[in-house]
C-alpha positions as CSV (number, residue, x, y, z in Angstrom):
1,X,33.3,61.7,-9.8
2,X,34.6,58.3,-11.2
3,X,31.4,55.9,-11.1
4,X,33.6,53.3,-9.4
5,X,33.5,55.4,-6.4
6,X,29.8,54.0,-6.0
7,X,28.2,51.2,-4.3
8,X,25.2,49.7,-2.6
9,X,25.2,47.8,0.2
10,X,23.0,45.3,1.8
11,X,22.3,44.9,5.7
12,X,20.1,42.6,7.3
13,X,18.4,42.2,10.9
14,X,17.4,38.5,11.3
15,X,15.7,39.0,14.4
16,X,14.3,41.8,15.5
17,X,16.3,41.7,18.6
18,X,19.5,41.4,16.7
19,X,21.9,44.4,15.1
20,X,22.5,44.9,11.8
21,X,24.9,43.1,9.9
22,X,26.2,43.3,6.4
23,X,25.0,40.7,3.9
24,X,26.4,42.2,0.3
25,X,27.9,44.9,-0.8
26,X,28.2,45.6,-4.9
27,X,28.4,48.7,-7.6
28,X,24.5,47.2,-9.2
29,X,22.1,48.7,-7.5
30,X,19.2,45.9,-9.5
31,X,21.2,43.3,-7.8
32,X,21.5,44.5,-4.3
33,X,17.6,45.5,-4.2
34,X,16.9,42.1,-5.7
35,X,18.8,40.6,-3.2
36,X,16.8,42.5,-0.5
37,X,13.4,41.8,-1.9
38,X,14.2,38.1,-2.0
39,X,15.1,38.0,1.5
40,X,11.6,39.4,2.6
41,X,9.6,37.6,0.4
42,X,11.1,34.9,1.5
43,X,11.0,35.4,5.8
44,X,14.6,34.6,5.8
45,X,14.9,37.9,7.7
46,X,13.1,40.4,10.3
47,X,14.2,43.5,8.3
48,X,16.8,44.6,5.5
49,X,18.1,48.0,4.6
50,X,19.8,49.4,1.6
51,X,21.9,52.3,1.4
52,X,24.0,53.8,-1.7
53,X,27.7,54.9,0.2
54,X,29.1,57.3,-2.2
55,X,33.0,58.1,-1.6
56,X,34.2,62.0,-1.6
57,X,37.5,61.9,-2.7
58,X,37.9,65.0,-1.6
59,X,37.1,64.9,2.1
60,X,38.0,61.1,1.6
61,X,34.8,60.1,3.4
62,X,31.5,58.3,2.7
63,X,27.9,59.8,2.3
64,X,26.0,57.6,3.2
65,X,21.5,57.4,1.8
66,X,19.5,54.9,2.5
67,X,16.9,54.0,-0.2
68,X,15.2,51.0,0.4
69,X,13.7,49.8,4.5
70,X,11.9,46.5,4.7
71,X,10.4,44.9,7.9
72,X,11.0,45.8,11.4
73,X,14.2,48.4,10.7
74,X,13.9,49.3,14.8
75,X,14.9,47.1,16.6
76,X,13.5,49.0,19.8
77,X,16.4,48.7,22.0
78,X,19.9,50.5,22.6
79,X,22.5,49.2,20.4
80,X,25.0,46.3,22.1
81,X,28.9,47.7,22.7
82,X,31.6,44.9,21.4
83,X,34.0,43.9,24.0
84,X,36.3,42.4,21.4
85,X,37.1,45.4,19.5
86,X,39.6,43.5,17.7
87,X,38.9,42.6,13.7
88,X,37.9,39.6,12.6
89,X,40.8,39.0,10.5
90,X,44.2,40.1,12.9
91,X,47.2,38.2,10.7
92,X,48.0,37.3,7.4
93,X,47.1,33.8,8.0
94,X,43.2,34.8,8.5
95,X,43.3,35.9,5.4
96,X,43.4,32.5,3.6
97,X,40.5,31.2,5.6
98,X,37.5,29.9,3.5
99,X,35.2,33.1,4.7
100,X,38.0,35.7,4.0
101,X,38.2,34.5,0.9
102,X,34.3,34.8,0.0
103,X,34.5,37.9,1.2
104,X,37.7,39.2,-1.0
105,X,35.8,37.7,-3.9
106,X,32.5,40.2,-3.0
107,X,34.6,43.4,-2.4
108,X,36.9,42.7,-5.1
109,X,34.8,40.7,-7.9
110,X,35.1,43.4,-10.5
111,X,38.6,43.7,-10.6
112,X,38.9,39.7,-10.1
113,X,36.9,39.4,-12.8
114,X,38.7,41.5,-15.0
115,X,42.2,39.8,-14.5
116,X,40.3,36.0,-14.4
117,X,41.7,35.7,-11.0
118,X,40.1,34.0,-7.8
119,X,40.5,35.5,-4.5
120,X,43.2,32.2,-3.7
121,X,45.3,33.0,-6.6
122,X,45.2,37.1,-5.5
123,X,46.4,36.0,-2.0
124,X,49.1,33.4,-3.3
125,X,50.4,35.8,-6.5
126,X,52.8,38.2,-6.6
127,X,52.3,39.9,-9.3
128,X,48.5,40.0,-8.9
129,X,49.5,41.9,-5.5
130,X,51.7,44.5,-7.8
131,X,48.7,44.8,-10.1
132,X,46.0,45.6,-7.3
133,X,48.6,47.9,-5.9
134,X,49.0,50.0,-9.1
135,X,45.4,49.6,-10.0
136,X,44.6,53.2,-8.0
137,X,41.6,53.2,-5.3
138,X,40.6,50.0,-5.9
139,X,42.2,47.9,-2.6
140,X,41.3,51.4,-0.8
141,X,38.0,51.1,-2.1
142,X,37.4,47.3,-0.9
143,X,38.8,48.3,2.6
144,X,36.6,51.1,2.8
145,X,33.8,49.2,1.8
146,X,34.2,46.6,4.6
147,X,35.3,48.9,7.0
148,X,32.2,51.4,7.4
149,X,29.5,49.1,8.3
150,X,31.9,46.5,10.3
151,X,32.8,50.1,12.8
152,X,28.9,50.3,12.7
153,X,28.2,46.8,13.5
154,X,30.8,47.3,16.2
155,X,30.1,51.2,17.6
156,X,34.0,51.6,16.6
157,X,36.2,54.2,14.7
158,X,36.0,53.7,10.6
159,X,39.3,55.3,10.4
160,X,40.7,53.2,13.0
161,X,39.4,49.8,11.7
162,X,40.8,51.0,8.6
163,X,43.7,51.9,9.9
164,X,43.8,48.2,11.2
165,X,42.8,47.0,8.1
166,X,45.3,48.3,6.2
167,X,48.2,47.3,8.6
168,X,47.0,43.7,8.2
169,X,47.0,44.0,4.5
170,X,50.6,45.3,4.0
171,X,51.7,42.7,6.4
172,X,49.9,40.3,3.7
173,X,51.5,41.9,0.9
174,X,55.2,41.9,2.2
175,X,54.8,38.3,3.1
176,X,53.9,36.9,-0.2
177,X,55.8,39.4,-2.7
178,X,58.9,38.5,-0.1
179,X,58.3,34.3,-0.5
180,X,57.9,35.1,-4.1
181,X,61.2,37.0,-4.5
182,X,62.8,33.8,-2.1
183,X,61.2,31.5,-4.9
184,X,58.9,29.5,-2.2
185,X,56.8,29.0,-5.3
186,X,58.1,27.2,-7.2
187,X,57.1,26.2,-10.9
188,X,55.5,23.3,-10.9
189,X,55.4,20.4,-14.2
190,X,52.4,17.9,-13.9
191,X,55.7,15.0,-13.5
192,X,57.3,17.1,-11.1
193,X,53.9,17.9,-9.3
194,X,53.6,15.2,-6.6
195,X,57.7,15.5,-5.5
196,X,57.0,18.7,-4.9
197,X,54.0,18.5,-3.1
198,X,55.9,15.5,-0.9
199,X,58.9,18.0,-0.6
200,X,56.7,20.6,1.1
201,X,54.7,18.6,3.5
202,X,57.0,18.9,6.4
203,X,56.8,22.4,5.9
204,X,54.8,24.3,9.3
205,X,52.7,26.4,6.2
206,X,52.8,23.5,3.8
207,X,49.2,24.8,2.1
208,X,50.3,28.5,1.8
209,X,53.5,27.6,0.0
210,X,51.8,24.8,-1.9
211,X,49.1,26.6,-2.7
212,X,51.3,29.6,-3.7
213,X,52.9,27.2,-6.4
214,X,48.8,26.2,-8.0
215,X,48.6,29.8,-8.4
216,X,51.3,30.2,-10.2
217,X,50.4,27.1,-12.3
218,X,47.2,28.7,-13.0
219,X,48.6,31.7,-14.0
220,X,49.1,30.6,-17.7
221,X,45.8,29.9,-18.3
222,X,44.3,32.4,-20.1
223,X,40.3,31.6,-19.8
224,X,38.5,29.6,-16.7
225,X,38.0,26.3,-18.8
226,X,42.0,26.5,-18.9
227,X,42.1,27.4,-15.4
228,X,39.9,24.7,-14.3
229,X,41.7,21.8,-17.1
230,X,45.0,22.9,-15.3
231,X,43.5,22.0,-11.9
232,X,42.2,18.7,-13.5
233,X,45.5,17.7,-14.8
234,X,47.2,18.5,-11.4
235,X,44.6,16.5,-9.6
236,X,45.6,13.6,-11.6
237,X,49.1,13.7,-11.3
238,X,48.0,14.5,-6.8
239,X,50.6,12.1,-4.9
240,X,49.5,8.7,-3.7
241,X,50.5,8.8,0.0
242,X,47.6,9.8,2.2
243,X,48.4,12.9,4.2
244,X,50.1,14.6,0.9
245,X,47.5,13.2,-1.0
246,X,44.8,15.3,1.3
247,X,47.0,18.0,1.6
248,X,46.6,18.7,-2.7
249,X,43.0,18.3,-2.7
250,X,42.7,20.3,0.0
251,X,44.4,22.9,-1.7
252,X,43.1,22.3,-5.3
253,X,39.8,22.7,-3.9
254,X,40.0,26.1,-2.8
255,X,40.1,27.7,-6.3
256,X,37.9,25.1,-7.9
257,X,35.0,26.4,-5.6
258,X,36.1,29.7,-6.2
259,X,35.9,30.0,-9.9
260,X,32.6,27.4,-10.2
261,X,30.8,30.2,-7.7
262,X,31.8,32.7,-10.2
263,X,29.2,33.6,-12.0
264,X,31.1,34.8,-15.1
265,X,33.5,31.5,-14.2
266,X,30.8,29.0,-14.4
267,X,29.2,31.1,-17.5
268,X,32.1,30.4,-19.4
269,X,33.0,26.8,-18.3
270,X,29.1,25.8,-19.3
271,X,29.0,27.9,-22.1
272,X,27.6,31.1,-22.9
273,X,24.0,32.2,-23.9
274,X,22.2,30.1,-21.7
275,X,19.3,31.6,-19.8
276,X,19.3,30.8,-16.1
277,X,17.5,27.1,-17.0
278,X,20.1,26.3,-19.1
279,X,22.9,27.1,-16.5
280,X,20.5,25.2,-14.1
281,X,20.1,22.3,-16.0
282,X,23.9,22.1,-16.9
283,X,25.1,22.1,-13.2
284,X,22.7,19.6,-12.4
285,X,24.6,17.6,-15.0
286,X,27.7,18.8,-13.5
287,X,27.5,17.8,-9.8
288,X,25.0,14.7,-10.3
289,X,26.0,13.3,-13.5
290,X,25.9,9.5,-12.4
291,X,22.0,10.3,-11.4
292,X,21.3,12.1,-14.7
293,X,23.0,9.1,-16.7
294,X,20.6,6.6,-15.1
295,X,17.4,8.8,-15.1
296,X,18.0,9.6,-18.9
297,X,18.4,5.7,-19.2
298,X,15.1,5.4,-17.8
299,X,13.1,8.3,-19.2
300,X,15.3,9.5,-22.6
301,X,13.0,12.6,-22.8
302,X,15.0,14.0,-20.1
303,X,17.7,14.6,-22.2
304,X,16.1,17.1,-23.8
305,X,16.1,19.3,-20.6
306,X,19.4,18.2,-19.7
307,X,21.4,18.1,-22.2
308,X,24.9,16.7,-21.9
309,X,27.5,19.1,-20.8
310,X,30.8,20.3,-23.5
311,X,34.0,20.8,-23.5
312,X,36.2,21.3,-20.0
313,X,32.8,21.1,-18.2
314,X,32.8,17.2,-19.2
315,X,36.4,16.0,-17.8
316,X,34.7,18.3,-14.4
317,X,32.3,16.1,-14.1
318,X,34.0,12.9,-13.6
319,X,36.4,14.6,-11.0
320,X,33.4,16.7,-9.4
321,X,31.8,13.6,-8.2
322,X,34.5,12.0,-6.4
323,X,35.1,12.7,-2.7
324,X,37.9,14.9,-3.1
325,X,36.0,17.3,-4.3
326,X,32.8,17.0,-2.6
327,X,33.2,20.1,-0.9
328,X,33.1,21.6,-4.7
329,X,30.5,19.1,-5.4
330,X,27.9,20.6,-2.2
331,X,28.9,24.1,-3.1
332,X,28.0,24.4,-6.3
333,X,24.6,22.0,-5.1
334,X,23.8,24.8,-2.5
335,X,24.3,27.4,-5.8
336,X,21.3,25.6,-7.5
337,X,18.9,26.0,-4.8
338,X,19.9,29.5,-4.2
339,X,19.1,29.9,-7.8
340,X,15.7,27.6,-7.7
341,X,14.2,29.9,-4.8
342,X,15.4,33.4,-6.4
343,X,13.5,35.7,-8.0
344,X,14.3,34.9,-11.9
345,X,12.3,32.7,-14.6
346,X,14.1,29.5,-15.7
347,X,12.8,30.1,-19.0
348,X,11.7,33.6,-20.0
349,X,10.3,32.4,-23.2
350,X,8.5,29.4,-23.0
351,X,6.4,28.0,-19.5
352,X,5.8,24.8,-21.1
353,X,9.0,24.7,-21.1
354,X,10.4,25.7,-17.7
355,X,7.9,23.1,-16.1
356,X,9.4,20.7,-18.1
357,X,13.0,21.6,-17.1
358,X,11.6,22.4,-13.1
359,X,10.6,18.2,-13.3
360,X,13.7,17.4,-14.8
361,X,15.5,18.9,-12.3
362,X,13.1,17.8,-9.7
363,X,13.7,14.3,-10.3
364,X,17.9,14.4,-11.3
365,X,18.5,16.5,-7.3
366,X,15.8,14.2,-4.9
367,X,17.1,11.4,-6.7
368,X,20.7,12.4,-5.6
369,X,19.8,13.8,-2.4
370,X,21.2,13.2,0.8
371,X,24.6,12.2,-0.8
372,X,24.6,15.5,-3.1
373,X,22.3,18.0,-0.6
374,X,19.7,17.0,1.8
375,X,16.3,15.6,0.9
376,X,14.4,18.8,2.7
377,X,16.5,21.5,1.9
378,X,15.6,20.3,-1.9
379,X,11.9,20.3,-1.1
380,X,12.0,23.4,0.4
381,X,13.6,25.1,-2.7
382,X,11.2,23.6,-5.2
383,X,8.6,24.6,-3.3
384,X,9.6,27.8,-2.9
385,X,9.8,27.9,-7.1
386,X,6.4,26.6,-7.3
387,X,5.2,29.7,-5.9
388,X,6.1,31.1,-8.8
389,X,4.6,28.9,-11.2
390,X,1.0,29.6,-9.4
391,X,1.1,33.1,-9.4
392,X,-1.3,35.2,-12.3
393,X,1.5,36.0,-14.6
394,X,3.3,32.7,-14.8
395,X,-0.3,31.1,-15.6
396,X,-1.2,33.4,-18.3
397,X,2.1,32.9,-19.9
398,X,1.2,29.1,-20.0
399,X,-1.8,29.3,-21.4
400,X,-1.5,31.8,-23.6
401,X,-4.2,32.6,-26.2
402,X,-4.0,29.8,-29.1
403,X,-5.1,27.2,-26.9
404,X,-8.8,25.7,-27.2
405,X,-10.7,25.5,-23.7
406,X,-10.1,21.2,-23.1
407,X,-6.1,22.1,-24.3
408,X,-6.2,25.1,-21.1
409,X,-7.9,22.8,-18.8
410,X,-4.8,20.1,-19.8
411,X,-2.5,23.1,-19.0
412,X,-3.5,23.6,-16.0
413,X,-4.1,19.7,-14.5
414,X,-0.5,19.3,-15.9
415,X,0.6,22.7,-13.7
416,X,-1.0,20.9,-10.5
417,X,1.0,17.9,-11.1
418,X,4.3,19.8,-11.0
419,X,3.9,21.8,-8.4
420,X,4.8,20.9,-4.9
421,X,3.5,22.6,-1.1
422,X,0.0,22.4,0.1
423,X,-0.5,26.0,-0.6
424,X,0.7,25.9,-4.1
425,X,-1.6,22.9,-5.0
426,X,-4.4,24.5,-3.3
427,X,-3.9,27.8,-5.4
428,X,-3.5,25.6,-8.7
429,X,-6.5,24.0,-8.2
430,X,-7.9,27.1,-7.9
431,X,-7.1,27.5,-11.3
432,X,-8.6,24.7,-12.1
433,X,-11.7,25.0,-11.0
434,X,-12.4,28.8,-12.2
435,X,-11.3,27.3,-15.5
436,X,-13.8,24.1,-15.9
437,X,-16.2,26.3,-13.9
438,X,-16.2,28.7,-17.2
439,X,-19.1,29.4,-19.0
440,X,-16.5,29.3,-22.7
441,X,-15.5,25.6,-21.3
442,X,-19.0,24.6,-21.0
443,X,-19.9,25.8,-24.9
444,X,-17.1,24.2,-26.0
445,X,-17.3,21.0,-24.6
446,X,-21.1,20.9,-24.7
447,X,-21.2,22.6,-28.8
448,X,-18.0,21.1,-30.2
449,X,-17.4,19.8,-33.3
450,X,-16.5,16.4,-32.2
451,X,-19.1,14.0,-31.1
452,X,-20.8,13.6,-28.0
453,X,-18.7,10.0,-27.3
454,X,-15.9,11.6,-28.0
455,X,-16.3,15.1,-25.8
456,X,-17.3,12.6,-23.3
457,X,-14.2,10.7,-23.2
458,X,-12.2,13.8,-23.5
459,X,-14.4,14.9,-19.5
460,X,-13.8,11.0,-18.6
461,X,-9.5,11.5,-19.1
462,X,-10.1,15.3,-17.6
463,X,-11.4,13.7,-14.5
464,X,-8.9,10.5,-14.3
465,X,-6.0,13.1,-14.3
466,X,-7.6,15.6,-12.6
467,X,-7.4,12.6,-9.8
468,X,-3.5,12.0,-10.1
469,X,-2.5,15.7,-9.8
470,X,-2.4,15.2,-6.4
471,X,-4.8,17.5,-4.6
472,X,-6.9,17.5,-1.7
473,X,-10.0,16.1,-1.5
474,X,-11.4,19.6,-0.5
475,X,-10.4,21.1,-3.7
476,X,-10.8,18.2,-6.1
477,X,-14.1,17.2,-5.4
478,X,-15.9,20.0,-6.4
479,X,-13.6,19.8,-10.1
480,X,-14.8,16.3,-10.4
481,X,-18.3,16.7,-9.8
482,X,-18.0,19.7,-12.0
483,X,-16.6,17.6,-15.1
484,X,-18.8,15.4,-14.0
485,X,-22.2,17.3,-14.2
486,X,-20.6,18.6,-17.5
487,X,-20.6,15.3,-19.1
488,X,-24.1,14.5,-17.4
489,X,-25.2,18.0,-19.9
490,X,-23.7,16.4,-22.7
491,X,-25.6,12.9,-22.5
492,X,-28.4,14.1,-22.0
493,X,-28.1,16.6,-24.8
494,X,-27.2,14.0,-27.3
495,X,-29.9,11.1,-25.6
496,X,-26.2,8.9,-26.1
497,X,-27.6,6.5,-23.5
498,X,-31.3,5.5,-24.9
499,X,-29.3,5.7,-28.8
500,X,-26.8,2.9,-27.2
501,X,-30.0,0.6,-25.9
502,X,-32.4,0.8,-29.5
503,X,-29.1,0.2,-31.1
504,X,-29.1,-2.4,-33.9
505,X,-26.3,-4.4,-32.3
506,X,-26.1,-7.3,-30.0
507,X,-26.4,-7.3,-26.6
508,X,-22.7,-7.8,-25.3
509,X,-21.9,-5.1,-27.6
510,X,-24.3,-2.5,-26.0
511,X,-24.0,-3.4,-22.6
512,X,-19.7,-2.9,-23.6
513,X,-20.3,0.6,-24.2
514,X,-22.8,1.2,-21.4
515,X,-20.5,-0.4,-19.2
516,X,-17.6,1.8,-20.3
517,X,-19.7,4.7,-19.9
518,X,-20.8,3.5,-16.5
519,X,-16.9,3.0,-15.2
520,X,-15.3,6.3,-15.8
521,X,-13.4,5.2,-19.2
522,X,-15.6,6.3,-21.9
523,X,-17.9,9.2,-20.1
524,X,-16.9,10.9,-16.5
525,X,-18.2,9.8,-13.2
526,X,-21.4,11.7,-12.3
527,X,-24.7,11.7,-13.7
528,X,-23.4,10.2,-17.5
529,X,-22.5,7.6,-15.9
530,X,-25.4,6.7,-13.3
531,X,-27.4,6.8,-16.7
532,X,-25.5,4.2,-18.1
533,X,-25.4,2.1,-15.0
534,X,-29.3,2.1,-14.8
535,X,-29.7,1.4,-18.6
536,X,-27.6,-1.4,-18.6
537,X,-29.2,-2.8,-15.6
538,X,-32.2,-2.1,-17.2
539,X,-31.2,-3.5,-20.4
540,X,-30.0,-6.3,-18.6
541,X,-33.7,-7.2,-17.1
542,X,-35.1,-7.3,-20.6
543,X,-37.1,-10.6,-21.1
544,X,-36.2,-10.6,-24.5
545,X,-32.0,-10.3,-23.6
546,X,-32.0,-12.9,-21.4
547,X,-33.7,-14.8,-23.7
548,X,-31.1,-14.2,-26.3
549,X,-28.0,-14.5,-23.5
550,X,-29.8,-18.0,-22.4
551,X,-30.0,-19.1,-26.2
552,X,-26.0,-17.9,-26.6
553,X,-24.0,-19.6,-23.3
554,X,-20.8,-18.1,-25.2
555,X,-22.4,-14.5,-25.0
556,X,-23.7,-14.7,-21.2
557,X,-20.3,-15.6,-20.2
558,X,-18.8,-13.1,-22.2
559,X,-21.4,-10.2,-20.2
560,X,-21.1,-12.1,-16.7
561,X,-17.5,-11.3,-17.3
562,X,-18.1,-7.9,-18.4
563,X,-20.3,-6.9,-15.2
564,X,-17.7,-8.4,-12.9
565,X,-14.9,-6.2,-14.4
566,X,-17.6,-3.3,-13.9
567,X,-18.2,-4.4,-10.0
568,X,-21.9,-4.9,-11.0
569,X,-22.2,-8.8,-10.7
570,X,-24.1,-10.1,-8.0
């Protein structure tokens, strides 16, 4: 049995109350259970199913097996009767709508991508129609496809909807290959391109016929990047009066969208070998390339996780962002967080370096929001990809095994600082306070080979950022006190306070570096720096200081303003 005769597909219940209905249906099994799993994890819906439809060529029917049931797969209730038993799709003109077409591009993407065809050029071509035709079961394949779980959906006949199905497409078919044979497409030249367009507006199918003509101008491009320059170049040559001006864009935007929600489409337009970061990062660029300019402006380390975009992909971009093509623009924006809450790493090989791409991102798409997508549906995706960046394996990944204990504990503040949602700051903190908690990040910090000062400052910046990683109060007090008690070990250890008061140095210069100690910069807040508070008071009611700071006006101004800076002047 040819494996073509194969597929999986995908239906989901988003209520329990509600029937099933068919979300995807494709020959990769990995894909469609992926899909599935995502849906779940994600409580987008009550329930999926997945079942592999095999086709008997002899008996010409479908076996059908489920293998994969999530959620609440009964519904508990009788199954609702259609009155409309009519398809979705009844003319030729239903066809060209903006869901037909999505759909043509799910049940047909193999072949499409095998001729570098979009589902707009397939309806507007003639001779893609002749090659579909001769291509065997494919078409037959597709209608079947579509057909079986619609009937289900609908508690109708499979061979009557395919019956229907089929009527509609030959109607379809004899209608085009018939305008081509008339020459209703006609060849188009980027001079000629907006006399033709201005010819064809009176016209009562004005898009079909102008849009059969773009197919055929696309037809002699041989890759996507030549597909999409062609576009370009008739977009720039669009007419100037305003209803035939809409009219082209309206048209030229139909197989822009389709080819940038191609994945082997927008592959090849942004280049090939980048991991899912990479194609991330570069249609970030793509759709919000005014907002990356002035970020990158601002912060130049960004351009290191978005790097500027080459070749056809650059001329895109100046197009993409214009309101012609800001249907284009919001697609291809809704592709991103599709991708951001899916299942897949940004960067399989490096977590440093996909939390440094996830803030790059982060700050290029909220700081284009609500003109590119809106503000909450981008929080709600990077939440959703924070969750991954808190579970156990992403964290061991970042930390790896090279790392000293003070460089983890770094790690993990930074983590908390790039994560979004309540929940996933709450379950990196708890990170963080397992980690400083350990009894290996006490010995190092308490045994090190630096010196006490300087372990001490290292708690004392711990603490301060600890602080800015934006956590509750309920999980980051017990972290600070814990640093806190930790440097409190390693004064006393050390005796750093009573070495700092029988110190041969003068008295501003002591009190300084109790003072420091005291205010959180040179040891952390706890009992460190109550210590060094109540030795520099202590210092400071020495007869023999004040003595020496009466004797010196120039040194008890310099302490007086030295305690005021510390908040302990009276």
């Amino acid at each position: 049995m040819d494996h073509l005769q194969v597929h999986y597909e995908l239906f989901v219940r988003p209520t329990p109350s509600t029937p099933w209905k068919l979300e995807m249906a494709s020959e990769h099994r990995a894909q469609v259970v992926e899909a599935a799993e995502t849906l779940m994890s994600e409580g987008r819906v009550a329930a999926v199913r997945v079942s592999k439809e095999t086709f008997d060529e002899g008996s010409r029917e479908f076996q059908s097996v489920a293998i994969l049931s999530r959620g609440k797969v009964d519904s508990g209730r009788k199954r609702r009767v259609f009155d409309d038993l009519q398809p979705l799709c009844v003319a030729p003109e239903d066809l060209y709508s903006v869901h037909a077409r999505d759909r043509i591009g799910r049940l047909l993407e193999g072949w499409l991508v095998r001729n570098r065809a979009t589902p707009f050029e397939l309806l507007h071509r003639p001779d893609l129609i002749e090659k579909l035709d001769a291509a065997g079961n494919e078409l037959q394949h597709a209608v079947q496809k579509i057909a079986v779980p619609e009937a289900q959906a609908r508690n109708i006949s499979v061979h009557e909807l395919i019956r229907s199905f089929q009527r509609l497409i030959e109607r379809a078919v004899t209608r085009v290959l018939a305008d081509g044979r008339r020459g209703r497409f006609v060849a188009l030249s980027i001079d000629g391109f907006a006399a033709a367009v201005e010819r064809t507006l009176g016209e009562p199918d004005a898009a079909y016929v102008i849009g059969g003509a773009v197919a055929r101008y696309l037809a002699e491009g041989a890759t996507w990047s030549d597909k999409v320059g062609r576009l370009l170049d008739l977009a720039g040559a669009a007419p100037r009066q305003a209803a035939a001006r809409q009219l082209t864009f309206e048209v030229l935007e139909q197989p822009l969208s389709e080819i940038l929600e191609s994945r082997a489409g927008l592959v090849e337009l942004l280049g090939a070998g980048l991991d899912l970061g990479g194609q991330l990062a570069a249609m970030t660029r793509l759709v919000a390339s005014d907002t990356v300019t002035a970020l990158i402006a601002v912060e130049p380390g960004l351009v290191h996780s978005l790097p500027p975009l080459e070749g056809a992909a650059v001329r895109l971009a100046d197009w993409i962002i214009q309101p012609p093509f800001a249907g284009a623009r919001a697609a291809l924006g809704r592709r991103i967080l599709r991708e951001l809450m899916g299942p897949r790493r940004l960067r399989p090989s490096s977590a440093r370096d996909e939390i440094e791409l996830l803030r790059a991102l982060g700050m290029a798409l909220i700081a284009s929001s609500g003109q590119l997508l809106p503000a909450d549906s981008v929080q709600e995706a990077f939440a959703a990809r924070s969750r991954m960046l808190v579970t156990a394996e992403f964290v061991e990944s970042l930390l790896g095994r090279e790392h000293t204990a003070r460089e983890e504990a770094e790690l993990l503040i930074w983590l908390a600082e790039n994560v979004i949602g309540l929940i996933n700051k709450r379950e990196a903190a708890r990170y963080l306070a397992s980690h400083v908690g350990s009894l290996r990040f006490e010995k190092e910090l308490r045994g090190g080979a630096d010196s006490p000062a300087q372990r001490l400052v290292v708690l004392a910046n711990l603490q301060r950022a600890a602080a800015r990683a934006g956590l509750v109060p309920a999980d980051l007090t017990p972290i600070q006190a814990k640093l806190g008690d930790l440097g409190g070990l390693v004064e006393a250890d050390a005796k750093l306070c009573a070495a700092v008061v029988h110190a041969a140095a003068s008295v501003p210069h002591k009190l300084g570096l109790l003072l420091r100690l005291a205010t959180g910069e040179a040891a952390p807040l706890g009992p460190a720096a109550e210590r060094a508070r109540g030795a520099a008071m202590k210092l400071l009611r020495s007869e023999s200081v004040r003595a020496e700071l009466s004797a010196a006006p120039e040194k008890l101004a310099q302490v007086r303003d030295m305690l005021q800076a510390a908040g302990l002047a009276a």
